[in-house]
C-alpha angles and dihedrals in degrees: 000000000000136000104264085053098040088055090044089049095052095045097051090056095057095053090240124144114216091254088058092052088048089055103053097040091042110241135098124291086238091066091056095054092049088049094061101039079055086238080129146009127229118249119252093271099050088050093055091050097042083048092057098030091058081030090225123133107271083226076075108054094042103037114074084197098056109138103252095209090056081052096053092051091050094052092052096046081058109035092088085061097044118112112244113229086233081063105035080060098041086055088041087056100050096049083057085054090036094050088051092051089057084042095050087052095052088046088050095042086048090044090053094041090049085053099053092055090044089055093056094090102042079050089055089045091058099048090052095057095036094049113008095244133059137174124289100227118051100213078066085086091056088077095065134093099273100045109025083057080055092046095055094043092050086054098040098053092043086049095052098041095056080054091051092053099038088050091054094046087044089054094034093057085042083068 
């Protein structure tokens, strides 16, 4: 069997369209059509990829002459291990709620930190009637109790938004 059938092959068993298997392994949908019409071969990268994300010997996917019986053993000591599509969704899901939350962080924090700089002159306002004077230069104010504490906030939860997001693309891409 050669190359191009055993990837369709794979592919088929695990429920998966040609545009969900570009996705997880990272190229076009249209290499993966030529893939499997054997108008082109995968680089040495994407074999190894396409070799753990289906969890078969690369010696598979690359020999015509692979015993299929060796290949069948292989794919029944691993298909404990293989990742059901239900479940490749539903973690595909989750990294989508996952990934607004972050964005909803970094919008808060922005929204804080866009309030604290639009509070400066009503804090300027209010010194002056309070005390007579106040300072020149309105981003002065940013520096007292209300809005320096909206300031920080703002900070802290971008801050801890773009880590969020980096953390979940750094695991994602350890899997």
């Amino acid at each position: 069997m050669d190359f191009g059938t055993k990837l369709q092959k794979l592919r088929k068993e695990n429920n998966m369209s040609q545009e969900m298997l570009s996705q997880r392994i990272n190229v076009s949908r249209q290499a993966i059509s030529k893939w499997e019409k054997n108008l082109a071969l995968p680089d040495t990268d994407n074999i190894v990829r396409l070799s753990k994300f289906f969890q078969v010997p690369i010696e598979y996917l690359l020999t015509d002459n692979y015993e299929e019986k060796q290949a069948a053993n292989s794919f029944e000591s691993s298909s404990d291990n293989k990742p059901k599509p239900a479940d490749m969704l539903n973690a595909y899901k989750n990294g989508i709620k996952r990934n607004v939350k972050n964005i909803m962080l970094i919008i808060a924090g922005c929204f804080f930190i866009i309030t604290a700089c639009c509070l400066t002159p009503v804090m300027q306002y209010i010194d002056m009637q309070n005390n007579g004077f106040c300072y020149t230069y309105k981003i002065e104010y940013i520096k007292h109790f209300p809005l320096f504490f909206l300031l920080i906030f703002g900070i802290v939860l971008i801050i801890f938004g773009v880590i969020n997001i980096i953390l979940y693309y750094i695991q994602r891409s350890a899997n």
